[in-house]
N, CA, C, O and CB atoms as a CASP TS submission, in Angstrom:
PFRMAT TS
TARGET T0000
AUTHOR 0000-0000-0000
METHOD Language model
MODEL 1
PARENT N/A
ATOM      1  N   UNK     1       0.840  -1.178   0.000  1.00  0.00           N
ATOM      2  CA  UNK     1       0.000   0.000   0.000  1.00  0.00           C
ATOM      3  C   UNK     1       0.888   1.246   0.000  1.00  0.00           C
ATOM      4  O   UNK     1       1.867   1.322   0.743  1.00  0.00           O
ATOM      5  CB  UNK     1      -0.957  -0.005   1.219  1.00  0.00           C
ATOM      6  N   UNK     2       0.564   2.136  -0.770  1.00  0.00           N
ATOM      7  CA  UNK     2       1.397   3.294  -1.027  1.00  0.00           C
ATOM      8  C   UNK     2       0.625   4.549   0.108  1.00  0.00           C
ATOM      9  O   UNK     2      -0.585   4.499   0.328  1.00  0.00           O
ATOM     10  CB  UNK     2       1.333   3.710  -2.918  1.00  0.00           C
ATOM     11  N   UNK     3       1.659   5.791   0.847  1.00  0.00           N
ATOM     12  CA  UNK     3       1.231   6.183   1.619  1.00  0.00           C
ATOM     13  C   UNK     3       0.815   7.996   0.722  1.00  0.00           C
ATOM     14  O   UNK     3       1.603   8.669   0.057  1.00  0.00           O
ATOM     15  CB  UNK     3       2.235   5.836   2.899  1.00  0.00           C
ATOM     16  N   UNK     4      -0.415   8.267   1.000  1.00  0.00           N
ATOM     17  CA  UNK     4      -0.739   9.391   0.489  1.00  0.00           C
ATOM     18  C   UNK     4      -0.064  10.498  -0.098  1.00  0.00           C
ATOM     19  O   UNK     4       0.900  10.621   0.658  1.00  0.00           O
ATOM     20  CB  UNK     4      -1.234   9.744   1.167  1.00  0.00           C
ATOM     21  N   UNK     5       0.050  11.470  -1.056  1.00  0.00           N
ATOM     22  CA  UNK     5       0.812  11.828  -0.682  1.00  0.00           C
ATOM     23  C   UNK     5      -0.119  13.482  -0.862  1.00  0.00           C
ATOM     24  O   UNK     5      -1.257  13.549  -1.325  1.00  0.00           O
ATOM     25  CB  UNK     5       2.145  11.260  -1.301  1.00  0.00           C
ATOM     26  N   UNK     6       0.742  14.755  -0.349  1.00  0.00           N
ATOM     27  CA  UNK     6       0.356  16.126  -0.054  1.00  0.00           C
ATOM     28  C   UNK     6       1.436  16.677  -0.903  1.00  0.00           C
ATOM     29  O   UNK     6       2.499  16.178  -1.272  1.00  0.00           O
ATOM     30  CB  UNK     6       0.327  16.611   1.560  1.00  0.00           C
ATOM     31  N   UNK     7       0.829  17.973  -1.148  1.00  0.00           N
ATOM     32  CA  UNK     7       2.003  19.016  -1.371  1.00  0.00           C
ATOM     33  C   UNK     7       2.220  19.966  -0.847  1.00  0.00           C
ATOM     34  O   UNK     7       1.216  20.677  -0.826  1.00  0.00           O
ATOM     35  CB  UNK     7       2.110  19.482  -2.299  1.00  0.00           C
ATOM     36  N   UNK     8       3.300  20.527  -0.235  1.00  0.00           N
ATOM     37  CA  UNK     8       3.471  21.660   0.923  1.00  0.00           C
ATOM     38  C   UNK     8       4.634  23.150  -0.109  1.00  0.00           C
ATOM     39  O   UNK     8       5.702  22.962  -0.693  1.00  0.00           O
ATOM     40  CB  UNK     8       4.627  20.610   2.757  1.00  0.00           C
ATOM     41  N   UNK     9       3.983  24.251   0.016  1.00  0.00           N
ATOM     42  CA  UNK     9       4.670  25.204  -1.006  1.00  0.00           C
ATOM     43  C   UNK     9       5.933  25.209   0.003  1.00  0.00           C
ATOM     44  O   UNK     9       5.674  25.162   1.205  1.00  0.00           O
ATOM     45  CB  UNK     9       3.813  26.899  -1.433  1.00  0.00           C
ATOM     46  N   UNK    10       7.306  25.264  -0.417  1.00  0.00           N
ATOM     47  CA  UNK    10       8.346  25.908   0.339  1.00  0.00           C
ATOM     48  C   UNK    10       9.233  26.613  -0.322  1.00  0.00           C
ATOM     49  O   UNK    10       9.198  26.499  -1.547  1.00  0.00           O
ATOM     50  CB  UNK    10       9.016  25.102   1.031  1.00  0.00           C
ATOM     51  N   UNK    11      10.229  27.498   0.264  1.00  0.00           N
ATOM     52  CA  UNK    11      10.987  28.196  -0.605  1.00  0.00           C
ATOM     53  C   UNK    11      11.849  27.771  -1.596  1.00  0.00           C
ATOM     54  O   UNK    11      12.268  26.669  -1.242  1.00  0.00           O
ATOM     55  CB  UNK    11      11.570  28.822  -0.025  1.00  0.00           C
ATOM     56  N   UNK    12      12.448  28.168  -2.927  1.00  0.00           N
ATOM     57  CA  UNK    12      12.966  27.441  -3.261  1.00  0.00           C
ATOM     58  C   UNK    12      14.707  26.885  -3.290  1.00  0.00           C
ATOM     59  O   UNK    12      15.295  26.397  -4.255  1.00  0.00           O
ATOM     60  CB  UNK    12      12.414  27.658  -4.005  1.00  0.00           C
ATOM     61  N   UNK    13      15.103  27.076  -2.290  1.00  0.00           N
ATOM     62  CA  UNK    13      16.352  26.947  -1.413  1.00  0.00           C
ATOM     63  C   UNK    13      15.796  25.479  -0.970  1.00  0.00           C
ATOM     64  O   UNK    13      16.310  24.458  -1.427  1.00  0.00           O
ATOM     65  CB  UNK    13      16.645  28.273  -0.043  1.00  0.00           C
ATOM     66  N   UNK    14      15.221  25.462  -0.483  1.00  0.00           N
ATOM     67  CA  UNK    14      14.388  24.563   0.868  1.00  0.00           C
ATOM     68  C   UNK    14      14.474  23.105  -0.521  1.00  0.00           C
ATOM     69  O   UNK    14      15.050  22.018  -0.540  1.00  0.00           O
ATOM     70  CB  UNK    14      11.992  25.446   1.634  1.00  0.00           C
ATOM     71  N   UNK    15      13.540  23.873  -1.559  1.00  0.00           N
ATOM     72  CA  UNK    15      12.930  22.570  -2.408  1.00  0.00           C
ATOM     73  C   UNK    15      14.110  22.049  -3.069  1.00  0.00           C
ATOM     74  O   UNK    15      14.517  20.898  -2.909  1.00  0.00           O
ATOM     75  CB  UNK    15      11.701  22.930  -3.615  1.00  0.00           C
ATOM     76  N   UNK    16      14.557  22.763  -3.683  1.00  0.00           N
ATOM     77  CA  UNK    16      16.073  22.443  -4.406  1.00  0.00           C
ATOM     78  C   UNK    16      17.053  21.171  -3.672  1.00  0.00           C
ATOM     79  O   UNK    16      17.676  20.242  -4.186  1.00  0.00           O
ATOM     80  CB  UNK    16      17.077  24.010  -4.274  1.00  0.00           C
ATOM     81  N   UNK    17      16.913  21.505  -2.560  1.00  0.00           N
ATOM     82  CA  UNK    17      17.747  20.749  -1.236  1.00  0.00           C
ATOM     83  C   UNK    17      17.158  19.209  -1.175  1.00  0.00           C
ATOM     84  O   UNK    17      17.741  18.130  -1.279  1.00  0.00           O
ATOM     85  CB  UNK    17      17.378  21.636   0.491  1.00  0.00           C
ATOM     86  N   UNK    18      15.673  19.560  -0.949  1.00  0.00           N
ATOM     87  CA  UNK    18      14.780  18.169  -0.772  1.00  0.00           C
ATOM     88  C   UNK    18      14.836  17.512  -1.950  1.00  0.00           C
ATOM     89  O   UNK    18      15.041  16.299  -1.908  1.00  0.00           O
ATOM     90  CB  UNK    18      13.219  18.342  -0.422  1.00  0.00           C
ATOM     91  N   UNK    19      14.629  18.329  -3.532  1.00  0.00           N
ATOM     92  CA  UNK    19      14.952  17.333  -4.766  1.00  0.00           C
ATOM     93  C   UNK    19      16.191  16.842  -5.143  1.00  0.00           C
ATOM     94  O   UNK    19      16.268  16.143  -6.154  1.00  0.00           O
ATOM     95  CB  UNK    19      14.600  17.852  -5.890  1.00  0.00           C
ATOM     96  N   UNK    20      17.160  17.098  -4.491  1.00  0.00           N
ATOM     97  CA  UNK    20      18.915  16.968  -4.738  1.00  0.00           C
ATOM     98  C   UNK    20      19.125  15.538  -3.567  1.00  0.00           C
ATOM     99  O   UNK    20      19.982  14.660  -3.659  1.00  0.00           O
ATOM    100  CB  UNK    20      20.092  18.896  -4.064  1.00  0.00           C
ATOM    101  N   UNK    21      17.970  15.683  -2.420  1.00  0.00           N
ATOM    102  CA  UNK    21      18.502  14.548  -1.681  1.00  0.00           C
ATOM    103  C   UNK    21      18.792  13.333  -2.090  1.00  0.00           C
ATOM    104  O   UNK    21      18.716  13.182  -3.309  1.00  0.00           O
ATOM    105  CB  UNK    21      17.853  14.307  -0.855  1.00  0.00           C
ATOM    106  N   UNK    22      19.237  12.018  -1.193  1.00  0.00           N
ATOM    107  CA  UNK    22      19.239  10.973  -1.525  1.00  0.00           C
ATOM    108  C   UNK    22      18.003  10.596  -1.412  1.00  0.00           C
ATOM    109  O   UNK    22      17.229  11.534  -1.223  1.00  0.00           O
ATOM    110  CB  UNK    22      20.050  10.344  -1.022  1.00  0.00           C
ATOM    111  N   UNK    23      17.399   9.258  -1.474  1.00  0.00           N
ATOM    112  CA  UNK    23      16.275   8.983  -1.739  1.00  0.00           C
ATOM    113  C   UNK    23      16.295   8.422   0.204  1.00  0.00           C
ATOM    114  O   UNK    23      15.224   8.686   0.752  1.00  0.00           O
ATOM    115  CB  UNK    23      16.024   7.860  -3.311  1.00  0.00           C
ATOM    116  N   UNK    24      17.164   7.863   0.973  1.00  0.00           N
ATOM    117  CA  UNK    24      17.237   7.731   2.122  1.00  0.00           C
ATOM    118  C   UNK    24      16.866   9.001   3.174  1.00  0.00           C
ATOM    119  O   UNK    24      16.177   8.981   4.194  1.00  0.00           O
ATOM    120  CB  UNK    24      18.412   7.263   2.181  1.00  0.00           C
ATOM    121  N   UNK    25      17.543  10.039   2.571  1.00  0.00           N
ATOM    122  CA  UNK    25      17.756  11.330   3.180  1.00  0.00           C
ATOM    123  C   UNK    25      16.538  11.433   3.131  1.00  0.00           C
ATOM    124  O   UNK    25      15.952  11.522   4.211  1.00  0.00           O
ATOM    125  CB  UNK    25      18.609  12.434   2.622  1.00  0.00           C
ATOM    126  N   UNK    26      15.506  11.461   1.492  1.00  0.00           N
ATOM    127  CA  UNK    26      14.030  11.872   1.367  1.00  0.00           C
ATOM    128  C   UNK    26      13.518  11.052   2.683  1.00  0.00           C
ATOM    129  O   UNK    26      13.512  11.543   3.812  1.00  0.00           O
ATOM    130  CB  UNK    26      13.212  11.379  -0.243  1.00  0.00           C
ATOM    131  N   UNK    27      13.208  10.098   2.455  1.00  0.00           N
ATOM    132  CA  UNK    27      12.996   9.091   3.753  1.00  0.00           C
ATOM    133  C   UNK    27      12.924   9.519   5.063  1.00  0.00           C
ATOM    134  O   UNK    27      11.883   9.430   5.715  1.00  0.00           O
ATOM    135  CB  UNK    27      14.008   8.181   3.877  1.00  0.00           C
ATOM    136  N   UNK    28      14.330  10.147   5.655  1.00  0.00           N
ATOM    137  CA  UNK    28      14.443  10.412   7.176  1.00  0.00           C
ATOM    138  C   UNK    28      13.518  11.835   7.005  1.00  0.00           C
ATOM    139  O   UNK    28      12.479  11.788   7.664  1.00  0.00           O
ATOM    140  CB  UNK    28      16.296  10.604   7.896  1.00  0.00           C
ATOM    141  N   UNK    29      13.724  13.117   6.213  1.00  0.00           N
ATOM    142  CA  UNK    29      12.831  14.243   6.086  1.00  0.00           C
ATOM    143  C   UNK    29      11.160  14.075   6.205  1.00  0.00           C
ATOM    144  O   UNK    29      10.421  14.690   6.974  1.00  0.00           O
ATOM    145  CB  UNK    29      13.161  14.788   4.766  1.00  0.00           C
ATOM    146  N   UNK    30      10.792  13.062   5.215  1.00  0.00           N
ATOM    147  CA  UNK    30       9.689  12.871   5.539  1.00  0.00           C
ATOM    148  C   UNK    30       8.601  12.375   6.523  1.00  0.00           C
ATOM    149  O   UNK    30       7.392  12.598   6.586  1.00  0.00           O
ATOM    150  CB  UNK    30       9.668  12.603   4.993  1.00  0.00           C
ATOM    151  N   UNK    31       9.742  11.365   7.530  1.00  0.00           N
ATOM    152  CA  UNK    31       9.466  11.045   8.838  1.00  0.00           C
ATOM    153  C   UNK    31       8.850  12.079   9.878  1.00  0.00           C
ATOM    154  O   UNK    31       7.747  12.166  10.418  1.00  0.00           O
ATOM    155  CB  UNK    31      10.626  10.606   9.300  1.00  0.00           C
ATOM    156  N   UNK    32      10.087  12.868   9.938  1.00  0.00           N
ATOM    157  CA  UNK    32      10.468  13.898  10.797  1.00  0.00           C
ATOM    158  C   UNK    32       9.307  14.806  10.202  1.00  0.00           C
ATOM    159  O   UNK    32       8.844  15.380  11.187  1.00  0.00           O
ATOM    160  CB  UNK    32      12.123  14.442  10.709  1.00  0.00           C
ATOM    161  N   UNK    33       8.664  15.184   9.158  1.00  0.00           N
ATOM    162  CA  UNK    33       7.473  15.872   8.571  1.00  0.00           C
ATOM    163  C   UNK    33       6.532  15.269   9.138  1.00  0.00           C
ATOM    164  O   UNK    33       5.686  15.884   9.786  1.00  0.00           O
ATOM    165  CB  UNK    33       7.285  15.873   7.135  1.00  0.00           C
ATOM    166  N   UNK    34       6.520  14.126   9.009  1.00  0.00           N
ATOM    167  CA  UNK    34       5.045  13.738   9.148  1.00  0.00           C
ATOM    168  C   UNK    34       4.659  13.520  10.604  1.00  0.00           C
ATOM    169  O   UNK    34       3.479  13.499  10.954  1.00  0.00           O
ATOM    170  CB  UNK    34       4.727  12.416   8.340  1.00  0.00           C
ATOM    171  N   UNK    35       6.124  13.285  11.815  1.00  0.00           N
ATOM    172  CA  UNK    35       6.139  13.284  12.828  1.00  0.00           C
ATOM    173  C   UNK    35       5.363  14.692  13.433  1.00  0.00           C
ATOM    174  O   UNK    35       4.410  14.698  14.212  1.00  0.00           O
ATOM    175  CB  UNK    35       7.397  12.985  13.065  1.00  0.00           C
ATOM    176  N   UNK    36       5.790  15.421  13.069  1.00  0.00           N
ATOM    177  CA  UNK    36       5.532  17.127  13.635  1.00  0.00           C
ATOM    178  C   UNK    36       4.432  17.293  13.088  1.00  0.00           C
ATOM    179  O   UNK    36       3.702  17.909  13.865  1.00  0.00           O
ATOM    180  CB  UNK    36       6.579  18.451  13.184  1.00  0.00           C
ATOM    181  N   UNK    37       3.602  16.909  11.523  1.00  0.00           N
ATOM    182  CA  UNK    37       2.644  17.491  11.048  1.00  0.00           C
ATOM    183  C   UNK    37       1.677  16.681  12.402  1.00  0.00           C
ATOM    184  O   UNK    37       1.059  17.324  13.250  1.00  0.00           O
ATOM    185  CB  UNK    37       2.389  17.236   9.266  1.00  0.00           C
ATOM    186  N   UNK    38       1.716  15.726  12.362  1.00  0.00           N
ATOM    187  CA  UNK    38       0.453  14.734  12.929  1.00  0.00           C
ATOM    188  C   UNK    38       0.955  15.470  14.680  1.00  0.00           C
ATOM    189  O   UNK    38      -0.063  16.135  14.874  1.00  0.00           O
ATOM    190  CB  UNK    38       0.719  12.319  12.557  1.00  0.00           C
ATOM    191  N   UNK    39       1.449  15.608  15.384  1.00  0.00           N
ATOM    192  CA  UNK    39       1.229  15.926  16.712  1.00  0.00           C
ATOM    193  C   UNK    39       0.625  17.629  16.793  1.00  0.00           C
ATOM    194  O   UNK    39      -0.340  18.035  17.441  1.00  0.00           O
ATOM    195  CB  UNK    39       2.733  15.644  17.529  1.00  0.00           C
ATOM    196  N   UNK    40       1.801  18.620  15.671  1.00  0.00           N
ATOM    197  CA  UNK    40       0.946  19.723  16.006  1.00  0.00           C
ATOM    198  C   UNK    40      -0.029  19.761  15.347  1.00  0.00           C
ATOM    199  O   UNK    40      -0.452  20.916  15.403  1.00  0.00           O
ATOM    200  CB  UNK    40       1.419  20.848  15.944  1.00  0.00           C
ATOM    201  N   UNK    41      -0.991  18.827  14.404  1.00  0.00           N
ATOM    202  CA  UNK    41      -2.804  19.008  14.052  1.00  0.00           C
ATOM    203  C   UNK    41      -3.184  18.129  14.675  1.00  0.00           C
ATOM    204  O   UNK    41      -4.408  18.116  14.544  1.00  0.00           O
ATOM    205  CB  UNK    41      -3.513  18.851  12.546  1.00  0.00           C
ATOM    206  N   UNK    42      -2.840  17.268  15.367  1.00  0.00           N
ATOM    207  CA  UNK    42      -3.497  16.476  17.168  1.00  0.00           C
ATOM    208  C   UNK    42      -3.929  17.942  18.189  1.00  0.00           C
ATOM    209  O   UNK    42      -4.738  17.784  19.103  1.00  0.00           O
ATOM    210  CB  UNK    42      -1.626  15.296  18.400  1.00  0.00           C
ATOM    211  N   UNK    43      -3.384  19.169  17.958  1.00  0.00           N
ATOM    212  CA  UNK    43      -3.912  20.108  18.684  1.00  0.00           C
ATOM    213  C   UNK    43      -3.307  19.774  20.106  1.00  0.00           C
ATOM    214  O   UNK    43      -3.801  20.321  21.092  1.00  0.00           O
ATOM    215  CB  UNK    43      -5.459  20.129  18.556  1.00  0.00           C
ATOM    216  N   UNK    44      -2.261  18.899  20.238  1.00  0.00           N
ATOM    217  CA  UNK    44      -1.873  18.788  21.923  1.00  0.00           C
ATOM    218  C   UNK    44      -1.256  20.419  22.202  1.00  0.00           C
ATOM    219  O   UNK    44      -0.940  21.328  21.434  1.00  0.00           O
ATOM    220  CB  UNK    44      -0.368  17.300  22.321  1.00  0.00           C
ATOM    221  N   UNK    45      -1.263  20.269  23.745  1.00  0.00           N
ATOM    222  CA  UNK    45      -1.054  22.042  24.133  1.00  0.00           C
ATOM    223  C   UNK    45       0.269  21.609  24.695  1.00  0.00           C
ATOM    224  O   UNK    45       0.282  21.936  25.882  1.00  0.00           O
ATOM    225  CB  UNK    45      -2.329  23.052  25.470  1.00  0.00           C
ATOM    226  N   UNK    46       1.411  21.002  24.348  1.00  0.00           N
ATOM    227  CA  UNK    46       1.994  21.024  24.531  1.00  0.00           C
ATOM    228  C   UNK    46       3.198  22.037  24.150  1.00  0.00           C
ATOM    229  O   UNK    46       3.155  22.019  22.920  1.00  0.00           O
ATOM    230  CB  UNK    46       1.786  20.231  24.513  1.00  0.00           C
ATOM    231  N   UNK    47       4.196  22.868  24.501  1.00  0.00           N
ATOM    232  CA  UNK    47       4.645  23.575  23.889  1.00  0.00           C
ATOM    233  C   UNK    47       5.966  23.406  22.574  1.00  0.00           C
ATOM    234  O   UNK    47       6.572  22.373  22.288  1.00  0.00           O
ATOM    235  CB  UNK    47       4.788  24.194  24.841  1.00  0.00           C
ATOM    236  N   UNK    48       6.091  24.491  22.084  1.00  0.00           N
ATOM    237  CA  UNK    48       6.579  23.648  20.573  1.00  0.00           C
ATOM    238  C   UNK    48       7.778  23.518  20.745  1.00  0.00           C
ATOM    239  O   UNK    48       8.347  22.528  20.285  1.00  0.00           O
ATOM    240  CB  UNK    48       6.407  24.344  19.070  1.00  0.00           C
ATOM    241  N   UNK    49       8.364  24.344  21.347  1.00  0.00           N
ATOM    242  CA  UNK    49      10.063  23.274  21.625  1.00  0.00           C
ATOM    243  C   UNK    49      10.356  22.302  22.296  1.00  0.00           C
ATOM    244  O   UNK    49      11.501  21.881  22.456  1.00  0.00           O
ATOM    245  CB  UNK    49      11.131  23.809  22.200  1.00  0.00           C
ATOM    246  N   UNK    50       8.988  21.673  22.928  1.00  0.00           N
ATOM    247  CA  UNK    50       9.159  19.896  23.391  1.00  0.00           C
ATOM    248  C   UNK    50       8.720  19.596  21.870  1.00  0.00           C
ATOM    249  O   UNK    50       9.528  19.074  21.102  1.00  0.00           O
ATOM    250  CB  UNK    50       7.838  19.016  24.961  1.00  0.00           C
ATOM    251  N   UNK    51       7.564  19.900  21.501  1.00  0.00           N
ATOM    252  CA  UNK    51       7.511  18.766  20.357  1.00  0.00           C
ATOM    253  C   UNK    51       8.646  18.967  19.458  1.00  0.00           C
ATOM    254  O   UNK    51       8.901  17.926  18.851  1.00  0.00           O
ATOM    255  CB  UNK    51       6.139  18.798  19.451  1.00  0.00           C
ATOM    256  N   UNK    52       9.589  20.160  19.094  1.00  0.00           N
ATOM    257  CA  UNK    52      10.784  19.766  18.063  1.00  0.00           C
ATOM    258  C   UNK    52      11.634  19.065  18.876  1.00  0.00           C
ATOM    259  O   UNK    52      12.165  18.178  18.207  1.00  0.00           O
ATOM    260  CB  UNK    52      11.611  20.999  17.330  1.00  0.00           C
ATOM    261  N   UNK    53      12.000  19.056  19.999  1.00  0.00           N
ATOM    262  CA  UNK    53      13.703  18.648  20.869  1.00  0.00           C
ATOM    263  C   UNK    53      12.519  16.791  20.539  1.00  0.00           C
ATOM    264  O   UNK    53      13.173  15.969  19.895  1.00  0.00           O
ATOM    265  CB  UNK    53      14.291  19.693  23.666  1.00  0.00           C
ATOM    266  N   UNK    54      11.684  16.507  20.765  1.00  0.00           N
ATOM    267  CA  UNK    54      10.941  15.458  20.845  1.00  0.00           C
ATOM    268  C   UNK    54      10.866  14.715  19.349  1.00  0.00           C
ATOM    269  O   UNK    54      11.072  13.509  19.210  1.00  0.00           O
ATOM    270  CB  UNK    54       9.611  15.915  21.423  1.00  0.00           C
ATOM    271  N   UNK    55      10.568  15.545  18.346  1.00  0.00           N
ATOM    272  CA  UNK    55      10.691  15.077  16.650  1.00  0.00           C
ATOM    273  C   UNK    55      12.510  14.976  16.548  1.00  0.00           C
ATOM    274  O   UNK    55      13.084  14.255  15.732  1.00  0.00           O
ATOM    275  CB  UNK    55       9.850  16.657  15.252  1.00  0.00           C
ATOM    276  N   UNK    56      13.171  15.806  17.498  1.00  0.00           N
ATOM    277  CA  UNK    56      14.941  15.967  17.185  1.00  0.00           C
ATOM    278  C   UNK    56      15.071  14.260  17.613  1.00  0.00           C
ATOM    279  O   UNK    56      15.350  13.447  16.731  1.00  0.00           O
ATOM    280  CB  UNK    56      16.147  17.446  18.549  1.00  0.00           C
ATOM    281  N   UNK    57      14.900  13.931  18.678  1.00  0.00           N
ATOM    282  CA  UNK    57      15.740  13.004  19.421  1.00  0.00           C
ATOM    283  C   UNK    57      14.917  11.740  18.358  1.00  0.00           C
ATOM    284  O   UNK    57      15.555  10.697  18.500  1.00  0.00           O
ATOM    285  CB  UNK    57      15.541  12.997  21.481  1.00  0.00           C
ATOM    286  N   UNK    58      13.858  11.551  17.475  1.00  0.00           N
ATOM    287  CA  UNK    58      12.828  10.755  17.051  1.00  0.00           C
ATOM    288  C   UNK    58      14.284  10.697  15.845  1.00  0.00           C
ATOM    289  O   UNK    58      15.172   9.847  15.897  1.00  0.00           O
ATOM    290  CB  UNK    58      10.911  11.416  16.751  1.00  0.00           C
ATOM    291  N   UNK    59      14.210  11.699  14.942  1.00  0.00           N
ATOM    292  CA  UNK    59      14.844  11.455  13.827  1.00  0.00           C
ATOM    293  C   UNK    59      16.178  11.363  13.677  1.00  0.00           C
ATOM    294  O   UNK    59      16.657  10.943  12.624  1.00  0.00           O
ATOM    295  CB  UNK    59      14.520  12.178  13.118  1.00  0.00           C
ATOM    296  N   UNK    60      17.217  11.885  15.096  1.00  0.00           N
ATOM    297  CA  UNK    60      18.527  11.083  15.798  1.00  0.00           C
ATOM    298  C   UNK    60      18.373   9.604  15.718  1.00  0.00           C
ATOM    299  O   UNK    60      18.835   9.003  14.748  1.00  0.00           O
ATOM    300  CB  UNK    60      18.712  11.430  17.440  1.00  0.00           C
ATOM    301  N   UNK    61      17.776   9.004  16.640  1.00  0.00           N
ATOM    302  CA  UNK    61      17.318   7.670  16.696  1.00  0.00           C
ATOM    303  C   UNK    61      17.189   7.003  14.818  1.00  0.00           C
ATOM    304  O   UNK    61      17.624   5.889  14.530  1.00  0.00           O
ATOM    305  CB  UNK    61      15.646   7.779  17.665  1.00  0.00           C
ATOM    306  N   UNK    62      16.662   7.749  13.977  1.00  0.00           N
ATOM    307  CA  UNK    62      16.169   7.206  12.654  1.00  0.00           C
ATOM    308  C   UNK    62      17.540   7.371  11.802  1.00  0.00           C
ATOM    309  O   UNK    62      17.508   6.851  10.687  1.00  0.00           O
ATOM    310  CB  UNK    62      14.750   8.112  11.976  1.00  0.00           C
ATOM    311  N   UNK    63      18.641   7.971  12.147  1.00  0.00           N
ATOM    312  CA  UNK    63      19.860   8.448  11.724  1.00  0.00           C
ATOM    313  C   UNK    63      20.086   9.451  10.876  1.00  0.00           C
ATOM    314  O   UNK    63      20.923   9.306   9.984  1.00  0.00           O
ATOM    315  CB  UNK    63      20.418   7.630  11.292  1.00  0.00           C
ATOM    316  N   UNK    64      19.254  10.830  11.045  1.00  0.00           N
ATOM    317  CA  UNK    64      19.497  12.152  11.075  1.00  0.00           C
ATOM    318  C   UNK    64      20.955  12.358  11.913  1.00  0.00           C
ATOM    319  O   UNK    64      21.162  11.964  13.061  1.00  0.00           O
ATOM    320  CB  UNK    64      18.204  12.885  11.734  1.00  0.00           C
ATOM    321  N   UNK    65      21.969  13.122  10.990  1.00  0.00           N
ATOM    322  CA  UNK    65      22.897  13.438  11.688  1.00  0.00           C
ATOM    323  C   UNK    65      22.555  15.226  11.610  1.00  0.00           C
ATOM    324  O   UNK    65      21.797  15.955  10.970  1.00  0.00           O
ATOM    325  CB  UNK    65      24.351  12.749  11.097  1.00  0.00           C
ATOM    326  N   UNK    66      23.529  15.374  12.590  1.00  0.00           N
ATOM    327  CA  UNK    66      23.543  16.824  12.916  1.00  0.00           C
ATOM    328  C   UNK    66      23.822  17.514  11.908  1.00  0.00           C
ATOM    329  O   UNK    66      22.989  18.400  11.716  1.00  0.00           O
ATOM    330  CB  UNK    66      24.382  17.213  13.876  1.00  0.00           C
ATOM    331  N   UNK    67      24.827  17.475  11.022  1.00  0.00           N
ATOM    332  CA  UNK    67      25.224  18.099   9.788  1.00  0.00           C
ATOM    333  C   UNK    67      24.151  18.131   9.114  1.00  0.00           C
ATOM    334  O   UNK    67      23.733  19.233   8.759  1.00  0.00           O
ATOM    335  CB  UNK    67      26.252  17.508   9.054  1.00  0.00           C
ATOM    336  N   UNK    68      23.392  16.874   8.747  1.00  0.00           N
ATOM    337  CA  UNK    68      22.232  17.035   7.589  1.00  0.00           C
ATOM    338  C   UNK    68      21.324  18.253   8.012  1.00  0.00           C
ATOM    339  O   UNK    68      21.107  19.217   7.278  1.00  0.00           O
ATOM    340  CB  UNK    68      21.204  15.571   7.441  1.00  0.00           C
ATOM    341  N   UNK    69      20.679  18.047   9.640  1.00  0.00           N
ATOM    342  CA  UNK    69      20.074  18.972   9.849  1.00  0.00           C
ATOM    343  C   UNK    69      20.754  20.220   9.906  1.00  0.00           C
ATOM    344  O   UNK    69      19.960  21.119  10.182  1.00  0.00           O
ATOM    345  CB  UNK    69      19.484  18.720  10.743  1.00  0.00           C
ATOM    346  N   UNK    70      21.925  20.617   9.751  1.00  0.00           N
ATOM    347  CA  UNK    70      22.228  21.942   9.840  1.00  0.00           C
ATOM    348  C   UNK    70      22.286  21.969   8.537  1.00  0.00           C
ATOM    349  O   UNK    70      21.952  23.115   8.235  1.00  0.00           O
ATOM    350  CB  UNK    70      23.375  22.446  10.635  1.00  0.00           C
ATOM    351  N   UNK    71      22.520  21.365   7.565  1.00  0.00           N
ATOM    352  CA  UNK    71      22.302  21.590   6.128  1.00  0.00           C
ATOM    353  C   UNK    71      21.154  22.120   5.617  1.00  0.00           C
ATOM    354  O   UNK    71      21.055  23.032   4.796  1.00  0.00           O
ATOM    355  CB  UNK    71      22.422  20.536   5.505  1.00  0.00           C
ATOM    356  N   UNK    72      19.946  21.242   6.366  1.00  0.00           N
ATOM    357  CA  UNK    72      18.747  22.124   6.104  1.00  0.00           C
ATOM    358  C   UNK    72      18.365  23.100   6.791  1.00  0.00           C
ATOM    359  O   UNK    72      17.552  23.780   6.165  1.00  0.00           O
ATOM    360  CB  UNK    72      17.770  21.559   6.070  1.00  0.00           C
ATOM    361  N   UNK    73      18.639  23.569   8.047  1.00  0.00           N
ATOM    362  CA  UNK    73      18.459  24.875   8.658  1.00  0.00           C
ATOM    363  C   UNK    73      19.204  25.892   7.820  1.00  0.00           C
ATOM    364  O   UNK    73      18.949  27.091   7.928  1.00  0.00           O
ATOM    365  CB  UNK    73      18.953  24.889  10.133  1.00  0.00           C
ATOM    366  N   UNK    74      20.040  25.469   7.058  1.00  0.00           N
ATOM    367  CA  UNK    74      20.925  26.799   6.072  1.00  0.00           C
ATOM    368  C   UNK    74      19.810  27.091   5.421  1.00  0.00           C
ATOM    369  O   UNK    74      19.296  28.209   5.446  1.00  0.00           O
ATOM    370  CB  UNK    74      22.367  26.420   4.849  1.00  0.00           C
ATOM    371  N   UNK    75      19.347  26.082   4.777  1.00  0.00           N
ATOM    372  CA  UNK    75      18.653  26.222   3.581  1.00  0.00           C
ATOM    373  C   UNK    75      17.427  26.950   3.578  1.00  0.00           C
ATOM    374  O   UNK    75      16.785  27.293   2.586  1.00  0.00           O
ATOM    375  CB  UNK    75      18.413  25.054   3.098  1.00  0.00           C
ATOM    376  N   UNK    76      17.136  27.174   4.885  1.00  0.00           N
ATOM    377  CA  UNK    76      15.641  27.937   4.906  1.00  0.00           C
ATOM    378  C   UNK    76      15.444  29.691   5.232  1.00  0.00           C
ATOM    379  O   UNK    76      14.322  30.196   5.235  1.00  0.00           O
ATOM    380  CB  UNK    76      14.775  27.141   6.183  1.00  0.00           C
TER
END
């Protein structure tokens, strides 16, 4: 079964980055997306730098390294 898919507008720094990835890299990004989309439209009141340090340590664990993510924090 194939999983839905959406389209989200982003800058094009951002997109360039995501179409250049590896197809693994696509993989761990989209995790980490879909991790954060689904808790912050769950509406929990939790505040949002637990849910990122919480999606951080999720996509550490999935083997997000630090570099990648600072690769994409450039990019935005």
């Amino acid at each position: 079964m194939t999983n839905p898919t959406i389209t989200i507008p982003l800058d094009p720094q951002t997109a360039q980055m995501y179409n250049s990835a590896s197809a693994e890299e696509k993989c761990k990004m989209q995790a980490i997306l879909g991790l954060w989309l689904r808790e912050f439209l769950a509406g929990e009141q939790r505040p949002v730098q637990q849910i990122l340090d919480e999606a951080g340590r999720k996509a550490q664990a999935r083997g997000l390294t630090p570099e990648m993510l600072e690769s994409l924090l450039k990019a935005m």
